[in-house]
Every structure is written in structure tokens, then in C-alpha cells.
C-alpha positions as CSV (number, residue, x, y, z in Angstrom):
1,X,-76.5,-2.0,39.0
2,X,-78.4,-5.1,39.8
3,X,-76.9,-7.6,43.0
4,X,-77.9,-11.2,41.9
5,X,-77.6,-12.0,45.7
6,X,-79.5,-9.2,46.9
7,X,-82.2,-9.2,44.1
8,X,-81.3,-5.4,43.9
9,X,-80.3,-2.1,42.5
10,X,-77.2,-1.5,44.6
11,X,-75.7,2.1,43.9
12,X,-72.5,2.4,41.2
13,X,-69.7,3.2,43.3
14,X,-66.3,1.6,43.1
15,X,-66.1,-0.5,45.6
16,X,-69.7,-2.0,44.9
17,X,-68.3,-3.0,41.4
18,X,-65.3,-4.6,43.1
19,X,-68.1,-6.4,45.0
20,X,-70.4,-7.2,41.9
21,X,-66.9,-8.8,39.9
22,X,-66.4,-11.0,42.8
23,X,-70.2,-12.3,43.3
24,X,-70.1,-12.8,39.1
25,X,-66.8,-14.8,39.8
26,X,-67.4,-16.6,42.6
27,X,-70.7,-17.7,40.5
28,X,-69.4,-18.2,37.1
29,X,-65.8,-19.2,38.0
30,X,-66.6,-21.8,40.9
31,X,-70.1,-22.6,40.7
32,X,-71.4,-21.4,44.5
33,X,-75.0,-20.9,43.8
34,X,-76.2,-17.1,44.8
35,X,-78.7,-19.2,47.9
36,X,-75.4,-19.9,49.3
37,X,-73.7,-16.5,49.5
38,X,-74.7,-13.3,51.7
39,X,-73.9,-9.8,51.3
40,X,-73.6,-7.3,53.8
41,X,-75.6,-9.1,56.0
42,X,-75.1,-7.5,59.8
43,X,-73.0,-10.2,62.2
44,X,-72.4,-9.3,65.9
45,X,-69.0,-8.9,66.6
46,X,-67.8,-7.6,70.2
47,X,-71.3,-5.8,70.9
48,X,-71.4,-3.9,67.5
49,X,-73.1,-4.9,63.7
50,X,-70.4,-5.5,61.4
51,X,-71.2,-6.2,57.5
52,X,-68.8,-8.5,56.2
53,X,-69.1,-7.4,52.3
54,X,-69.7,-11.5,51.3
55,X,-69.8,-14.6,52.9
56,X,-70.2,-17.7,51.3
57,X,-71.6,-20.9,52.8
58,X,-71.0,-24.4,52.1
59,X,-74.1,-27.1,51.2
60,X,-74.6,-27.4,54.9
61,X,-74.7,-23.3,56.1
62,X,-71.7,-23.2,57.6
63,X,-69.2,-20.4,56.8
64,X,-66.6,-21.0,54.2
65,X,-65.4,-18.3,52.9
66,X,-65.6,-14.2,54.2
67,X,-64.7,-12.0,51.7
68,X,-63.7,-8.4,52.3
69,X,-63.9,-5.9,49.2
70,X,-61.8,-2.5,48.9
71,X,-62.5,0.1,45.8
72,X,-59.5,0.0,42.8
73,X,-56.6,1.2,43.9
74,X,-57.5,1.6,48.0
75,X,-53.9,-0.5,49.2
76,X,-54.7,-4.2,50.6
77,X,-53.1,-3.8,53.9
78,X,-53.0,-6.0,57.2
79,X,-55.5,-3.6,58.5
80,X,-57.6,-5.3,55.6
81,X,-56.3,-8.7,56.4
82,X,-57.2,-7.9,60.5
83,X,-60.9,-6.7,59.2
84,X,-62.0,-9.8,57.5
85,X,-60.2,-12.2,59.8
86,X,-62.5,-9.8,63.0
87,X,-65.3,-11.1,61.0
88,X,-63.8,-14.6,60.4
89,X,-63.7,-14.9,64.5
90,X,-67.8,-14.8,65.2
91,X,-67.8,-17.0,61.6
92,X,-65.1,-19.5,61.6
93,X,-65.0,-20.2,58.1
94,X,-61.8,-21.6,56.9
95,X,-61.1,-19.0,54.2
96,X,-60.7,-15.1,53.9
97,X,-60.0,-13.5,50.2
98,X,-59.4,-10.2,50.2
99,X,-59.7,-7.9,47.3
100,X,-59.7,-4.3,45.9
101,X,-60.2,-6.3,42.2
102,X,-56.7,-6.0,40.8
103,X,-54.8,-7.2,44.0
104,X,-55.9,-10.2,45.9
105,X,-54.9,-12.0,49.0
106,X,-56.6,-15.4,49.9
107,X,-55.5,-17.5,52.9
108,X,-56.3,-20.6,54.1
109,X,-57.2,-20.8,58.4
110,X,-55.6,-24.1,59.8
111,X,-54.8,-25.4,63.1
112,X,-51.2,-25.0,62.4
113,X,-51.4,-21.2,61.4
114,X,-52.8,-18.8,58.2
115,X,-51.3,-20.4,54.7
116,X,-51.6,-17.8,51.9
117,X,-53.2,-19.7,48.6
118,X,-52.1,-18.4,45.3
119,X,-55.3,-19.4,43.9
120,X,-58.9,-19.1,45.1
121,X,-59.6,-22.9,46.5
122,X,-62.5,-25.2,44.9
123,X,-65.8,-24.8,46.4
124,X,-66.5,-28.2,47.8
125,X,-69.1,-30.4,45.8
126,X,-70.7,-31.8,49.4
């Protein structure tokens, strides 16, 4: 299968088309351009590579969202919650979604504490 991010074949497995469904849905469904997303791009975290699966950037580059992909019918746990929000401490963005592409889990990172969105939020225009 072909990543329009990556401008690759990427092997079939099931996790990867949990993965390709989100970057076709984050592109179709609210318009962030492909420039602004990575995936699997190595981060430094604690003295090791870690590759968040997708993180998208707002029109500036910074972080805004880190989005952690599990293969159909792998549980969504807090272990899954605790990975992407590891990533989300070297990134800072102010959103993790969380998916294994039938459950979701998307939460908002404020001041005040995590609130859990029932919907993906709006990419912002600026």
C-alpha cells in the first residue's frame, strides 16, 4: 500500500491500515495537508528513538496533534494512553488521539488537566 505522507509502499499489515485510514481521514475529513503531518519519524525521548506513528503540525510547525495507532481489535488501554502522552512530553502538542480504527480516544492537554473530546477537534485555519 502506498503512504501519501511517506511517498511510499509501506507493507499491508493491520496496524499499517489502521494508520493509512487515519492519514486518509485526517486529510479528507479535516483538511491537514500531508506537508504538515509526519509518520514514524524517530523523536528522542529519555535517551532512546521513539516513533510516534503520526504527528500532525499546525501552519507554524509546532506539534498539534500525536497520534498513536493499534491493529483491529488490539484493546486501547492506559498503557496506550501513557505511550502517546510519553511522546506528547518531548512534543507538547495539545492533543493525543488514540486508535486501533474501531475504538478511539482523543483528549484534549490543558493547564487544568486531560479533557477527553468526543469528537476529533478542528484543525485550526491559522
Amino acid at each position: 500500500m502506498k503512504d501519501p505522507v511517506r511517498r511510499k509502499q509501506v507493507a499491508d499489515t493491520p496496524e499499517e491500515r489502521v494508520r493509512q485510514a487515519v492519514l486518509t481521514m485526517l486529510m479528507d475529513h479535516l483538511g491537514i495537508p500531508a506537508s504538515l503531518m509526519a509518520v514514524e519519524k524517530g523523536i528522542r525521548v529519555q535517551d532512546m528513538v521513539r516513533r510516534p506513528d503520526i504527528v500532525v503540525h499546525d501552519r507554524q510547525g509546532k506539534p498539534w496533534m500525536v497520534v498513536e495507532c493499534k491493529a483491529p481489535g488490539v484493546r486501547l488501554s492506559q498503557d496506550t494512553m501513557d505511550q502517546a502522552a510519553g511522546y506528547n512530553r518531548r512534543l507538547g502538542a495539545p492533543y493525543l488521539f488514540v486508535t486501533n480504527g474501531t475504538d478511539h480516544r482523543c483528549a484534549h492537554i490543558q493547564e487544568e488537566g486531560i479533557v477527553f473530546l468526543e469528537t476529533l477537534p478542528s484543525f485550526p485555519a491559522t
